[in-house]
SEDREN-608468 format. One record per residue (C-alpha): residue in three letters; x, y, z. Coordinates in nm, 4 decimals, decimal comma. Layout:
 residuo        x        y        z
     ALA        X        Y        Z
...
END
This chain:
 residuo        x        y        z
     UNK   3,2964   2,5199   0,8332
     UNK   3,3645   2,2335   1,0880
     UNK   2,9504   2,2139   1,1486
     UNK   2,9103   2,2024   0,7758
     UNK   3,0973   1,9238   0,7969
     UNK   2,9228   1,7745   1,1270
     UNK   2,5553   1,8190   0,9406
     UNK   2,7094   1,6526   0,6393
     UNK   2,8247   1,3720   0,7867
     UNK   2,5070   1,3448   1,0050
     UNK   2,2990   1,3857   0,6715
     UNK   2,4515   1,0838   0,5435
     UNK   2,4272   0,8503   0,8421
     UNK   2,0356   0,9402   0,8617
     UNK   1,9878   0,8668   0,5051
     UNK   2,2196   0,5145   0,5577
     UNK   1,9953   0,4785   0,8143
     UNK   1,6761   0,5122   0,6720
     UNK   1,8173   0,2828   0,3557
     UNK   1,9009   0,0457   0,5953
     UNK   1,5541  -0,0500   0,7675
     UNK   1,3162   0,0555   0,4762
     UNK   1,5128  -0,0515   0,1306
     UNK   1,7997  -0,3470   0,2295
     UNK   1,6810  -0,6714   0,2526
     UNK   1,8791  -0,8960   0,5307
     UNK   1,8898  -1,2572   0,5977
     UNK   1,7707  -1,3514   0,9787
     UNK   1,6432  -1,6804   1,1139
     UNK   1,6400  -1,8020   0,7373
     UNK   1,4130  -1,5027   0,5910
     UNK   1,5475  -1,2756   0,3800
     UNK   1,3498  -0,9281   0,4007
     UNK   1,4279  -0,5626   0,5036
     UNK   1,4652  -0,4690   0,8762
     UNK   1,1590  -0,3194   0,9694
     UNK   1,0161  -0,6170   0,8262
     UNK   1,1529  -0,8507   1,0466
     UNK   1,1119  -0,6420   1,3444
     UNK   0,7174  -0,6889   1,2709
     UNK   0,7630  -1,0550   1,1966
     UNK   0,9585  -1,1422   1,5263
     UNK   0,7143  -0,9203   1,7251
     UNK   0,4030  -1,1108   1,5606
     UNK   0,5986  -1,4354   1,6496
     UNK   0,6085  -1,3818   1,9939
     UNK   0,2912  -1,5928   2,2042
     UNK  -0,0353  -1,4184   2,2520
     UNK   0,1222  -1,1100   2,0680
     UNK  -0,1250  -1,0972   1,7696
     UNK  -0,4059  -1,1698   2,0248
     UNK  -0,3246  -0,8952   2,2629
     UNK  -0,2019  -0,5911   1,9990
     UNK  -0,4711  -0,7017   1,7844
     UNK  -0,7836  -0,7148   2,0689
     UNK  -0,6503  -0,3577   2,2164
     UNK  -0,5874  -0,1641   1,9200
     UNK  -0,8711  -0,2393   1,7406
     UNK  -1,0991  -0,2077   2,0497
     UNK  -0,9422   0,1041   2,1017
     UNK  -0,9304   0,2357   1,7435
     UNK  -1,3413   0,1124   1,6964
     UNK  -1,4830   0,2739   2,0408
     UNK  -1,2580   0,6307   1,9753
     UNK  -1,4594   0,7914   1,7136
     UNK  -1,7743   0,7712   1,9787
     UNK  -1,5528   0,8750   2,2901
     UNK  -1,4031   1,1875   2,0815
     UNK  -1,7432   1,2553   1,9469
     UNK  -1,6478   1,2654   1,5721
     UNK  -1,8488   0,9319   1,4334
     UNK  -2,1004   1,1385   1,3122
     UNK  -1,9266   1,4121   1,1371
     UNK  -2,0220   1,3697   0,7949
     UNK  -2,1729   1,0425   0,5865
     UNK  -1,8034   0,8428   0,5209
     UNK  -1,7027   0,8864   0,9204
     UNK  -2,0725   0,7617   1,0092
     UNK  -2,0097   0,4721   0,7745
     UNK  -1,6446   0,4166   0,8894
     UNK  -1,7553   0,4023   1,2528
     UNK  -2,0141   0,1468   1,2172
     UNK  -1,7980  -0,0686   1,0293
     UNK  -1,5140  -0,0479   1,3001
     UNK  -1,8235  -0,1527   1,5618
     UNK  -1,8397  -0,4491   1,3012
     UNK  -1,4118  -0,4967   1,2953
     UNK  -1,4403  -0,5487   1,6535
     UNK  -1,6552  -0,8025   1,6723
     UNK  -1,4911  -0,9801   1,3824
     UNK  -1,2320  -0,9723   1,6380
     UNK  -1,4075  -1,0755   1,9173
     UNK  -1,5440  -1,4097   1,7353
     UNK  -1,1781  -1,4619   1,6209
     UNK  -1,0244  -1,4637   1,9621
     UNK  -1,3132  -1,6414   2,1784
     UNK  -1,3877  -1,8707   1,8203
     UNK  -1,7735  -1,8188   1,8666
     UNK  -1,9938  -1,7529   1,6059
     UNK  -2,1583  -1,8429   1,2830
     UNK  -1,8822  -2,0881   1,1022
     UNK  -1,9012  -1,8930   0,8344
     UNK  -1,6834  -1,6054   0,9995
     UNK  -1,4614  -1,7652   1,2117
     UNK  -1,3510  -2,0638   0,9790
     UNK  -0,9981  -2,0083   0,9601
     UNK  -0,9670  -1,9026   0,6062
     UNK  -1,2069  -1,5763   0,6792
     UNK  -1,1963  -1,3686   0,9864
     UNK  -0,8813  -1,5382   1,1290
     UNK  -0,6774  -1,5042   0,8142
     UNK  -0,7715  -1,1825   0,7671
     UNK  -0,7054  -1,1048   1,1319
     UNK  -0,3924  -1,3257   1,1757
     UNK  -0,2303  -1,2071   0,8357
     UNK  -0,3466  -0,8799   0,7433
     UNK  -0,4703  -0,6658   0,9903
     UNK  -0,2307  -0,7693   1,2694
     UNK   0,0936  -0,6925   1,1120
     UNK  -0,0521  -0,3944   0,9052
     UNK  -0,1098  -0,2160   1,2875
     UNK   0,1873  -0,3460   1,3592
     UNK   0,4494  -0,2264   1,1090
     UNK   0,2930   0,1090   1,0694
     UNK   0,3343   0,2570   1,4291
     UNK   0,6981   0,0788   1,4165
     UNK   0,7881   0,1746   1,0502
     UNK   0,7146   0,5531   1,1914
     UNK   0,9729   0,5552   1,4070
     UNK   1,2262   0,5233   1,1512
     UNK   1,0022   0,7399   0,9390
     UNK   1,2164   1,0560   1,0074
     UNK   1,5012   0,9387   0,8314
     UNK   1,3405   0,9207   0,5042
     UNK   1,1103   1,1703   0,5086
     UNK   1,2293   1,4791   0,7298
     UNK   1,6360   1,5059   0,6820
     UNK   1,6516   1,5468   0,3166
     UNK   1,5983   1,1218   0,2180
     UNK   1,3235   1,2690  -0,0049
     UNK   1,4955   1,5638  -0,1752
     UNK   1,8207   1,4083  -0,2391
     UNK   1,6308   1,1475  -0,4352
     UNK   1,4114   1,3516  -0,5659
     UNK   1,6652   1,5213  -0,8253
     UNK   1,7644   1,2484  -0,9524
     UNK   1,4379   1,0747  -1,0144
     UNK   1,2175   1,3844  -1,1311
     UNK   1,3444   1,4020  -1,4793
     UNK   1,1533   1,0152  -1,5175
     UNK   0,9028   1,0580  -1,2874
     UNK   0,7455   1,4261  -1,3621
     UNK   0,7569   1,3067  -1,7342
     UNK   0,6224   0,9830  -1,7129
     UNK   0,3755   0,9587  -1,3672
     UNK   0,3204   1,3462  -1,3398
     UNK   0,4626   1,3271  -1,0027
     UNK   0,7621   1,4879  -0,8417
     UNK   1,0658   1,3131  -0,8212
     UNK   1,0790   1,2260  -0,4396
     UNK   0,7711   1,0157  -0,5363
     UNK   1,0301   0,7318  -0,6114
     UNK   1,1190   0,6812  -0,2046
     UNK   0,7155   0,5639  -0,1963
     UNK   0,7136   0,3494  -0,5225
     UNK   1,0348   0,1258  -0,4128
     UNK   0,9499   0,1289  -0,0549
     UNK   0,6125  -0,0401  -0,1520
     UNK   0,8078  -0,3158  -0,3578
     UNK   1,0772  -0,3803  -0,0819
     UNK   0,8405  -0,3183   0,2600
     UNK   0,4560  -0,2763   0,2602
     UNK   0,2096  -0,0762   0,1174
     UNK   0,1642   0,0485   0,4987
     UNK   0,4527   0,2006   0,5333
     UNK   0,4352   0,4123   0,1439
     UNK   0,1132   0,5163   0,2680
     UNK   0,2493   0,6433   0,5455
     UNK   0,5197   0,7974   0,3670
     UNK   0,2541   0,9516   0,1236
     UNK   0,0797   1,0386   0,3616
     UNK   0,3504   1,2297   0,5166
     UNK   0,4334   1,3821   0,2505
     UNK   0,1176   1,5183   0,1572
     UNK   0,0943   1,7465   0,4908
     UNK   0,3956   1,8286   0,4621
     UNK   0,3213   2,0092   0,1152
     UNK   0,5735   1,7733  -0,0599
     UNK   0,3150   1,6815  -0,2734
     UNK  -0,0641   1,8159  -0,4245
     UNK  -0,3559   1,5957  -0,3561
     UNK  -0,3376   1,5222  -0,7415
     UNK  -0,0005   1,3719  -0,6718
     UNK  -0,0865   1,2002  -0,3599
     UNK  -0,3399   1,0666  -0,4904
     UNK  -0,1962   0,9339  -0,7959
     UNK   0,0797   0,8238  -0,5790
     UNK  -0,1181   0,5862  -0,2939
     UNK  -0,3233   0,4166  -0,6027
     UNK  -0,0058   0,3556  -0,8270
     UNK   0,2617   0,2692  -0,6406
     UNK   0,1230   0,1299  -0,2890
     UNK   0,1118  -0,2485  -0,4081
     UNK   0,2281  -0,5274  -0,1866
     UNK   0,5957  -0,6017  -0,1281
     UNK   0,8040  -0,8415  -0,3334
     UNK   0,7711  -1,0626  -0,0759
     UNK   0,3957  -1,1345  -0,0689
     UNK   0,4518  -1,1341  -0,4680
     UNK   0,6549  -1,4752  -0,3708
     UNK   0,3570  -1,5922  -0,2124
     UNK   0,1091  -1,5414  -0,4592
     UNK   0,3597  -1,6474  -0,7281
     UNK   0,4038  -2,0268  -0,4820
     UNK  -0,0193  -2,0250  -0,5319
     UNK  -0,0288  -1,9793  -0,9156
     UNK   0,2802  -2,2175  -0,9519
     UNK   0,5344  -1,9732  -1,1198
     UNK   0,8066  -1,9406  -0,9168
     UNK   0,9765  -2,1576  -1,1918
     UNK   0,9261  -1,8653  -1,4213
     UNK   1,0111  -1,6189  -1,1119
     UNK   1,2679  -1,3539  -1,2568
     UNK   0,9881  -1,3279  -1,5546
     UNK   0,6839  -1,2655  -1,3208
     UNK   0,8241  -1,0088  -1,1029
     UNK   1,0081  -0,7958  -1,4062
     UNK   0,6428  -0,8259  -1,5977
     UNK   0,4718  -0,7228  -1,2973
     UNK   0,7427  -0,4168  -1,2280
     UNK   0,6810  -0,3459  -1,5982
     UNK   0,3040  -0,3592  -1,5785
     UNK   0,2154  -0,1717  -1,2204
     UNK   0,4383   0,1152  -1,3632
     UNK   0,3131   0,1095  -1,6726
     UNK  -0,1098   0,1354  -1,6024
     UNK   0,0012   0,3892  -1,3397
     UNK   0,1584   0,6229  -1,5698
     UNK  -0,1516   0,5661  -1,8117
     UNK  -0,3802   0,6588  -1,4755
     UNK  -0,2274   0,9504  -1,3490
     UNK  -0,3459   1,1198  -1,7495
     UNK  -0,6916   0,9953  -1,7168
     UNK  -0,9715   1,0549  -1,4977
     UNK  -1,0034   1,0166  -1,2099
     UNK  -0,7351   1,1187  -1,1562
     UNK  -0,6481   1,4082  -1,3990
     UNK  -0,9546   1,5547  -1,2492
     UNK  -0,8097   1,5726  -0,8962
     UNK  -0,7455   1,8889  -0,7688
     UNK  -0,3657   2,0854  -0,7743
     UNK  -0,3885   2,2132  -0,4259
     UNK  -0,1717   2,1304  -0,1098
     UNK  -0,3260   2,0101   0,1936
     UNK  -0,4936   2,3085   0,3702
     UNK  -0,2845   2,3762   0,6719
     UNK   0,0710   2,3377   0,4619
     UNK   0,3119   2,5255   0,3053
     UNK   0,4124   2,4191  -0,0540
     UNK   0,7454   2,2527  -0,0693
     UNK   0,7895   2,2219  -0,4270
     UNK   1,1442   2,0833  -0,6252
     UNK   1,3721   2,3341  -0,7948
     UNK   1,4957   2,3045  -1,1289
     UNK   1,8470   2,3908  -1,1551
     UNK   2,1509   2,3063  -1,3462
     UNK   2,4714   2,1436  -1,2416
     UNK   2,5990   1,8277  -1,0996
     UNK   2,3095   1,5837  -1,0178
     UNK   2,5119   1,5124  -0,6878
     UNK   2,5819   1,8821  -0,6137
     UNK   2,2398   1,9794  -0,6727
     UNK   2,0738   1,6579  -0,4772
     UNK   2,3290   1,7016  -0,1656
     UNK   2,1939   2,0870  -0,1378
     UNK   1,8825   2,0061  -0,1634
     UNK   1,8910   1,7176   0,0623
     UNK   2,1085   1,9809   0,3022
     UNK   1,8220   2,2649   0,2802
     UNK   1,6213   2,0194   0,4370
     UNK   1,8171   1,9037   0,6788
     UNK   1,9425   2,1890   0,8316
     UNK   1,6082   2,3118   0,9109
     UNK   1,4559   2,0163   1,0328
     UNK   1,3683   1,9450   1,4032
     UNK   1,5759   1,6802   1,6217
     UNK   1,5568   1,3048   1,6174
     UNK   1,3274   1,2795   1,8960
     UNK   1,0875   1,5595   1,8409
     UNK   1,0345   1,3893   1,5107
     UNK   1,0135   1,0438   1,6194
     UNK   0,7438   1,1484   1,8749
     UNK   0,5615   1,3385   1,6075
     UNK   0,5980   1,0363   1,3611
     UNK   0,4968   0,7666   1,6493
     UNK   0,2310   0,9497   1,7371
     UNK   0,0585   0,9858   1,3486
     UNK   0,1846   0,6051   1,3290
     UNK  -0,0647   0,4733   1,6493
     UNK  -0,3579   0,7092   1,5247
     UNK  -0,3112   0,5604   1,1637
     UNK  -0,2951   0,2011   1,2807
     UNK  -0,6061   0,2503   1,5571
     UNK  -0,8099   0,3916   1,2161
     UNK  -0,7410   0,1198   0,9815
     UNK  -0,7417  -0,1954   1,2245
     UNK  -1,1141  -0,2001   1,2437
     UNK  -1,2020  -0,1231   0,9396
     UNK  -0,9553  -0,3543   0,7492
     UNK  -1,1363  -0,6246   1,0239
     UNK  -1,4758  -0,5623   0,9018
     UNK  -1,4477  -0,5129   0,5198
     UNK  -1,1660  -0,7461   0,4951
     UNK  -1,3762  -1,0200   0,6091
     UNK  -1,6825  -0,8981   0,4451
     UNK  -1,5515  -0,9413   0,1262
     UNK  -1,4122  -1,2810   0,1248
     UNK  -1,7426  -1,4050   0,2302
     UNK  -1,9387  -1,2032  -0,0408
     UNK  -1,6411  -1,3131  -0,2989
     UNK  -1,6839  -1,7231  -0,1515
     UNK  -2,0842  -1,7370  -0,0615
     UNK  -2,2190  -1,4877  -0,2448
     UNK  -2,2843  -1,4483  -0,6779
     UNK  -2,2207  -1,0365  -0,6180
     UNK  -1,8356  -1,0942  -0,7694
     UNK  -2,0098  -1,3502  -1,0818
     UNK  -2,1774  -1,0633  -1,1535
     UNK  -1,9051  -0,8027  -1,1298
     UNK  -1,7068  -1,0376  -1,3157
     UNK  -1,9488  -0,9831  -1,6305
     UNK  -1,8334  -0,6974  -1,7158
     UNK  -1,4645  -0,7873  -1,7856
     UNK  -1,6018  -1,1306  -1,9507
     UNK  -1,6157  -0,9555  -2,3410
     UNK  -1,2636  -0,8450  -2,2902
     UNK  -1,1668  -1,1681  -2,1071
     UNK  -1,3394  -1,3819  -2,4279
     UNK  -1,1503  -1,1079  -2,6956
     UNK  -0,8405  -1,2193  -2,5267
     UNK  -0,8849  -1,5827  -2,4890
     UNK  -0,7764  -1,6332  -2,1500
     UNK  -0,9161  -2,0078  -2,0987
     UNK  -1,1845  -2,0274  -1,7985
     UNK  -1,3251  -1,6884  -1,9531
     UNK  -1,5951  -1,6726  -1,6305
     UNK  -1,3398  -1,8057  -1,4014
     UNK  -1,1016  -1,5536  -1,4818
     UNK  -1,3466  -1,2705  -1,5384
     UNK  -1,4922  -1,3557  -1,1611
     UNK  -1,1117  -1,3041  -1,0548
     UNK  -1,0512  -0,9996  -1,1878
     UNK  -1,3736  -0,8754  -1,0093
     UNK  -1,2703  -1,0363  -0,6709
     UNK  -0,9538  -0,8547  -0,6744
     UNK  -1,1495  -0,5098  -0,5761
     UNK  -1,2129  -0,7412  -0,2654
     UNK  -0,8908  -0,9210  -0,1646
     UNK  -0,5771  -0,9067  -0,3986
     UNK  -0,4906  -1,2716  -0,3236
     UNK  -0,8382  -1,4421  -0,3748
     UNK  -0,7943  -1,4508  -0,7262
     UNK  -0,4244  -1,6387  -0,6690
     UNK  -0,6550  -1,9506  -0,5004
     UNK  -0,9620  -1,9438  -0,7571
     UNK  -0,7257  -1,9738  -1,0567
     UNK  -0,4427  -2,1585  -0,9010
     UNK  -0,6095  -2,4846  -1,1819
     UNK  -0,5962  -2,3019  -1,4709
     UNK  -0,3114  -2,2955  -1,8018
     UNK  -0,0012  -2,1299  -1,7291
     UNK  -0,0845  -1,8138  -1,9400
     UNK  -0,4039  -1,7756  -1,7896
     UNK  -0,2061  -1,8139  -1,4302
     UNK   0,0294  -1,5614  -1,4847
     UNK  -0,2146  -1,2907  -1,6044
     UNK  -0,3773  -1,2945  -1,2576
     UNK  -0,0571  -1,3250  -1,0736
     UNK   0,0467  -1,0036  -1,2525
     UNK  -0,2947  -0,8725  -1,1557
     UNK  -0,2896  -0,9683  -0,8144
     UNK  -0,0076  -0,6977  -0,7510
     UNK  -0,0822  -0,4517  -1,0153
     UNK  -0,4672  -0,3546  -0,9222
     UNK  -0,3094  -0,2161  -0,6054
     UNK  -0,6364  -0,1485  -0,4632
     UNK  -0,8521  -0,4448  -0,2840
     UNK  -1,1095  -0,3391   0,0261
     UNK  -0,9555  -0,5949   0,2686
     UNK  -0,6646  -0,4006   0,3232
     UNK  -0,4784  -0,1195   0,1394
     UNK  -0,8133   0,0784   0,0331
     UNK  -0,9279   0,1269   0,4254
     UNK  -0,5727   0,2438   0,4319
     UNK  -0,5988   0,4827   0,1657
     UNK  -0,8994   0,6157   0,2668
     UNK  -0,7738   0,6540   0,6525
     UNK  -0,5057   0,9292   0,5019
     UNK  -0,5200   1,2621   0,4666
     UNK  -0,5540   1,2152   0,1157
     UNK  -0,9477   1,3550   0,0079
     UNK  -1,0501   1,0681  -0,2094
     UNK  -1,3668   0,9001  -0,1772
     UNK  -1,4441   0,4740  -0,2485
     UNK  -1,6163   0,6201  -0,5893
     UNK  -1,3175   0,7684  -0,7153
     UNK  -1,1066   0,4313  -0,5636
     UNK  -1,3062   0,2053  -0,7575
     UNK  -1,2978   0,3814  -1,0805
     UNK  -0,9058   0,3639  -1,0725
     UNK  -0,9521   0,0109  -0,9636
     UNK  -1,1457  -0,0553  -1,2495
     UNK  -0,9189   0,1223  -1,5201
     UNK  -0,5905  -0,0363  -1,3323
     UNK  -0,7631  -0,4009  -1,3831
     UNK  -0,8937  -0,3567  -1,7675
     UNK  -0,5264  -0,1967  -1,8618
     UNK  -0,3079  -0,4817  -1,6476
     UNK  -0,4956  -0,7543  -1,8400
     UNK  -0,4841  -0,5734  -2,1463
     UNK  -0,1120  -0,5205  -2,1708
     UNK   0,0118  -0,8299  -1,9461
     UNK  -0,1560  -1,0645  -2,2067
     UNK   0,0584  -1,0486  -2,4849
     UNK   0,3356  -1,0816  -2,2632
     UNK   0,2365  -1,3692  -2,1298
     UNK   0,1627  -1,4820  -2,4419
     UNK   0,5059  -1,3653  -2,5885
     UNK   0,6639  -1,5472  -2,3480
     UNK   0,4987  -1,8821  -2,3014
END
């Protein structure tokens, strides 16, 4: 009875734990974001940091597939290789600022280096170590009774899915991947629902929502734009989970785990979440076995996506600023862009199409046009989700078994429906 009590209270100081650093935003040195956040921030402010972390683990992550032998394993690891070979000298350029002008101008390779890939390596190895709080003592379960009745009925998921939607909104779409990802080995969820999970509910955190909302000039009309865009990410992802792609996807668990699947019971909500959360707990391995386990998937993740963010990342803001391949991507949204009467019809359908590449490129084309038209692309700045110089080289560095053809589909559904149903609210409102 008395180590009932011990693993009880124990349960609860792990979960207050993991609340703590992934889901409480706290004011330090005038910012206001959650721990882990500012852990990555003051680490990043430190002299030479990004230089140093940046330079190693991307060197590292680029050369490894050639020193373990496994760059030419099949087509997508061939590809993935190369491109790292390209992230790293990106980086190179960056750090010795030699090169065509092109690249290294600051608002290419460096801002992609400086502001993206930097503190994406960063707060994923770090954000594992407190990983284990939310995803192997229970965090998950307890949640996930009391957010499966909404989220099995409206995203098809399980109900520990809602630990990954908030901690995109409150943290980074880094860390929900990793917690996805997680997940997904551990047979929490099938690669349908990881899948649907990483393309719906991975966005960027409220905070870089303040940023894009400062470029589009709406933080006058703040509490509106992040409701709308809450509203509208949720929305097109429940509407995505029932269509292809992803209905397609298959109901099978990751090969080498065992199914851990939610019970329905009845009872107290509480009751039932504290057992469940308890089952879990109870069974799970110590603090540092799991922190070393976590840590270790954390490094491996960040040496994977470093490069590659690096090389497509910068790829695509110069095809999106030099080249026409975005003017004519955005042709296809321009009959739905002129049925809507969005103002700049090709400005704004050339936005929507440079959002596969960067999600806040289409914040600084539009930041001139009507108020309407402004918040429409602020809203789908967040709620596309997926944009090649960042979160899709994370996706695609998971476990998760879906390919850039069946990413860019969802992209394109997620960007027709945002516009689609974030237009008359705009419109309704302003």
């Amino acid at each position: 009875m008395k180590e009932r009590f011990i693993d009880s209270i124990k349960f609860f100081v792990y979960v207050g734990i993991g609340i703590f650093m992934f889901f409480i935003p706290i004011e330090f040195l005038g910012r206001k974001t959650i721990p882990i956040d500012h852990i990555v921030k003051n680490i990043t402010a430190i002299p030479n940091v990004i230089p140093i972390v940046g330079s190693i683990m991307i060197t590292i992550g680029a050369l490894l597939p050639f020193k373990n032998k496994t760059w030419n394993i099949n087509k997508f690891k061939i590809v993935m290789s190369f491109l790292g070979i390209i992230g790293l000298i990106f980086t190179a350029m960056t750090i010795l600022n030699i090169g065509p002008k092109v690249i290294i101008q600051e608002t290419i390779a460096p801002y992609v280096f400086k502001f993206v890939v930097v503190p994406v390596i960063i707060i994923v190895p770090i954000g594992s170590i407190f990983l284990a709080f939310l995803v192997d003592y229970g965090f998950m379960e307890f949640i996930g009774v009391f957010a499966r009745p909404f989220m099995t009925k409206v995203f098809k998921v399980p109900g520990r899915a809602a630990v990954d939607a908030v901690s995109s909104f409150v943290g980074s779409y880094s860390i929900a991947l990793l917690i996805t990802n997680q997940a997904y080995k551990d047979g929490r969820y099938t690669t349908r629902e990881a899948a649907v999970i990483a393309t719906g509910f991975s966005t960027v955190s409220a905070t870089f929502m303040i940023i894009t909302a400062n470029t589009l000039g709406l933080m006058d009309y703040w509490t509106q734009f992040f409701w709308i865009t809450l509203f509208v990410t949720f929305t097109v992802t429940a509407i995505t989970s029932r269509i292809r792609p992803l209905k397609n996807l298959s109901n099978s668990y990751y090969y080498s785990a065992i199914p851990n699947l939610e019970q329905d019971e009845k009872g107290s909500y509480f009751k039932r979440a504290y057992l469940a959360g308890m089952e879990v707990f109870i069974k799970s391995d110590s603090i540092l076995k799991n922190t070393k386990k976590n840590l270790k998937e954390g490094i491996k993740l960040g040496l994977e996506i470093g490069p590659n963010i690096m090389s497509i990342g910068v790829i695509s803001l110069i095809l999106a600023n030099y080249t026409p391949v975005f003017d004519y991507l955005g042709y296809i949204f321009y009959p739905l862009v002129k049925l809507l009467g969005l103002g700049d019809t090709l400005l704004v359908s050339k936005s929507i199409a440079v959002s596969f590449a960067d999600m806040y490129v289409p914040a600084i084309l539009c930041a001139g046009l009507p108020l309407v038209s402004r918040f429409i692309v602020g809203v789908l700045c967040i709620s596309e989700i997926l944009f090649l110089s960042a979160s899709i080289p994370c996706v695609m560095s998971t476990e998760i078994p879906i390919d850039i053809k069946i990413i860019f589909e969802i992209w394109f559904w997620r960007a027709i429906l945002t516009v689609i149903i974030a237009t008359p609210l705009a419109m309704f409102i302003f």
